[in-house]
C-alpha positions as CSV (number, residue, x, y, z in Angstrom):
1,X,28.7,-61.5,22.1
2,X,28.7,-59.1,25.4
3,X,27.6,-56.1,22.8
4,X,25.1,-57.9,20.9
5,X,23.5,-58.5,24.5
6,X,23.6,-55.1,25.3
7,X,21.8,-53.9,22.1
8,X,19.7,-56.5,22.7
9,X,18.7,-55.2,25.9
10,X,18.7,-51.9,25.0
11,X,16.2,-52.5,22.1
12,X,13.9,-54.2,24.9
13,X,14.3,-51.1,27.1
14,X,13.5,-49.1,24.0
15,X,10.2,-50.8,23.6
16,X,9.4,-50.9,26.9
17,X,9.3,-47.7,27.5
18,X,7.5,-46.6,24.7
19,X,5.1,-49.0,25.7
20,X,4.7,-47.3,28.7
21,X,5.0,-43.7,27.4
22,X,2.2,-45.1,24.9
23,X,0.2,-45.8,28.0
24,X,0.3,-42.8,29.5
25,X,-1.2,-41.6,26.7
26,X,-4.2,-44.0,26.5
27,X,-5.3,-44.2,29.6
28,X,-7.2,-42.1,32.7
29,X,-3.8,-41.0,33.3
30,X,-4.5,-39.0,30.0
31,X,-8.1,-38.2,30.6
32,X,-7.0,-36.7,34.2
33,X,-4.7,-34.5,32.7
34,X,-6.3,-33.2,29.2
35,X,-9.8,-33.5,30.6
36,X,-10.2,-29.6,30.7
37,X,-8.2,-28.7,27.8
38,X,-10.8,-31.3,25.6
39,X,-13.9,-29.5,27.4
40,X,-12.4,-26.4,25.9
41,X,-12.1,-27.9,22.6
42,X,-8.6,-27.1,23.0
43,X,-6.2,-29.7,21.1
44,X,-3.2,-30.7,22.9
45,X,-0.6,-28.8,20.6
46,X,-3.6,-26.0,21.1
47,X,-2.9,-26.1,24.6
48,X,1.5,-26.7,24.6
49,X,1.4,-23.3,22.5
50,X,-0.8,-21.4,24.9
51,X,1.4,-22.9,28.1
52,X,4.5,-22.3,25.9
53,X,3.4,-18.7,25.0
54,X,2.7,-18.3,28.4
55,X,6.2,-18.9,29.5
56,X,7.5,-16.7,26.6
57,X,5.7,-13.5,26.4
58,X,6.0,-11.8,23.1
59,X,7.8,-14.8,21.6
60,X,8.3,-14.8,17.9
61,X,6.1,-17.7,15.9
62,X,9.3,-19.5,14.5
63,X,10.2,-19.8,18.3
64,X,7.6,-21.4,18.6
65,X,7.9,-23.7,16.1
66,X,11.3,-24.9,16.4
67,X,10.7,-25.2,20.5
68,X,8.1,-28.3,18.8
69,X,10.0,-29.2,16.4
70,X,7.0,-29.1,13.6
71,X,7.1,-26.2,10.5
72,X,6.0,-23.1,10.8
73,X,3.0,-23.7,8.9
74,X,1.7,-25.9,11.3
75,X,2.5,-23.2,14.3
76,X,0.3,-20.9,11.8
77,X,-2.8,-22.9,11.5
78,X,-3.0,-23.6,15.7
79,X,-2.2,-19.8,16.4
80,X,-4.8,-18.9,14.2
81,X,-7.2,-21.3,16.0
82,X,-6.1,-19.6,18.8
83,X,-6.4,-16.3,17.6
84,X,-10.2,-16.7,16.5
85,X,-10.9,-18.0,19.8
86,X,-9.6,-14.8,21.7
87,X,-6.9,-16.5,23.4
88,X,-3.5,-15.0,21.5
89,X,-2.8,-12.0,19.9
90,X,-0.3,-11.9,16.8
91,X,1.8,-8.3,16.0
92,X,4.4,-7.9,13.0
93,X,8.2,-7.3,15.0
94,X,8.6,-3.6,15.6
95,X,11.9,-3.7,12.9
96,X,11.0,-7.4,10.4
97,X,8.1,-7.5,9.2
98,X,8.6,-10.9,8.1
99,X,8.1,-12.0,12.2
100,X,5.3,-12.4,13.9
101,X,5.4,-11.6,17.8
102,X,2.8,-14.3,20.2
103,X,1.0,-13.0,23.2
104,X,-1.6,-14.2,25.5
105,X,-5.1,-12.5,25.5
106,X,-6.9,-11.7,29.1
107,X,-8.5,-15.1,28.1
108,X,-5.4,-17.0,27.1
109,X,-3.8,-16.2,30.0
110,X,-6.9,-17.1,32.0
111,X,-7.0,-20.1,30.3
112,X,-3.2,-21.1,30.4
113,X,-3.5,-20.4,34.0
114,X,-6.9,-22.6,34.5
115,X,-5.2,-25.5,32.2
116,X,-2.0,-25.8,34.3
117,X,-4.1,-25.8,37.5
118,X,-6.2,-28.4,36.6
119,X,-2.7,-30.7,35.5
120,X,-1.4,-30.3,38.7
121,X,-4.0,-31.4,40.2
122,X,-4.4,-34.2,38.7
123,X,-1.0,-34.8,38.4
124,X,-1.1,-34.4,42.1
125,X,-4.2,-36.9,42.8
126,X,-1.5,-39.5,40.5
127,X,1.5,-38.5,42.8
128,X,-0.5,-38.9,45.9
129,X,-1.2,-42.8,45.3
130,X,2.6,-43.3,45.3
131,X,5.4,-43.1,48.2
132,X,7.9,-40.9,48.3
133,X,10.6,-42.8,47.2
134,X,8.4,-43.9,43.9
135,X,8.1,-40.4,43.1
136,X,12.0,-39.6,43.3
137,X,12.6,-42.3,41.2
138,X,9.9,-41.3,38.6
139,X,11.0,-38.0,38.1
140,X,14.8,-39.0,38.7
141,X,14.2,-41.2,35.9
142,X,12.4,-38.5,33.6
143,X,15.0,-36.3,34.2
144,X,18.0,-38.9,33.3
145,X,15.3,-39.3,30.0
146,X,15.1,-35.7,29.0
147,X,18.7,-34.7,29.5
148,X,19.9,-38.2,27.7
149,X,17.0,-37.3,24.3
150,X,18.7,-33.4,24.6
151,X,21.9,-35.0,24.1
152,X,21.3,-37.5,21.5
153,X,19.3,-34.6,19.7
154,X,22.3,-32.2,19.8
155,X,24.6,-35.4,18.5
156,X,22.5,-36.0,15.7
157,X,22.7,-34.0,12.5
């Protein structure tokens, strides 16, 4: 009885929070944070891949691609996006030619760096409308979140 309770309640949790993840994504929360990447007719994966590449200079594409999870297809068709825009460059690997080697552009760079800014700030106008102890236990909770996903990830085959 005890452990149908507690899968109970952990099926409530479950859609609780992605109720509230949901939310985050529908509302001004959203807008506040994406606002500039949409004025640059960025997508959001658009955008991930630029902060990622950022992060990873000269990073092979299949990197890339298993950092989101998605095939490296889909990696193809938003770096060549990005490419036609000026914001990434794509080389062959100096010994497979089979790889291809990411870099920001002057402009993706300038962009990557313009894009986080703008996040922090906003994330920063969120952050100021809470107390301090609201925010520890936000990110205390995101944290216990990421590390538990990593681990059920790594469990799973």
């Amino acid at each position: 009885m005890a452990r149908a309770r507690a899968s109970a309640t952990i099926t409530q949790d479950a859609q609780r929070l992605l109720d509230l993840l949901n939310a985050l994504g529908t509302t001004p929360f959203r807008k506040f944070v994406w606002q500039k990447s949409s004025e640059l007719e960025l997508t959001y994966a658009q955008s991930q891949v630029l902060f990622y590449v950022a992060d990873h200079s000269e990073c092979p594409m299949g990197e890339v691609a298993k950092a989101y999870g998605v095939t490296l297809p889909a990696i193809t068709h938003i770096v060549d996006r990005l490419e036609q825009r000026g914001m990434l460059s794509r080389a062959h690997h100096p010994t497979d030619r089979r790889v291809y080697i990411l870099d920001l552009t002057r402009h993706g760079r300038t962009v990557a760096r313009d894009l986080l800014a703008t996040r922090l700030e906003a994330m920063e106008g969120v952050l100021r409308r809470m107390t301090a102890r609201e925010r520890n236990l936000v990110v205390s909770g995101l944290e216990v979140l990421v590390d538990a996903s990593a681990r059920a990830q790594e469990e799973t085959p």
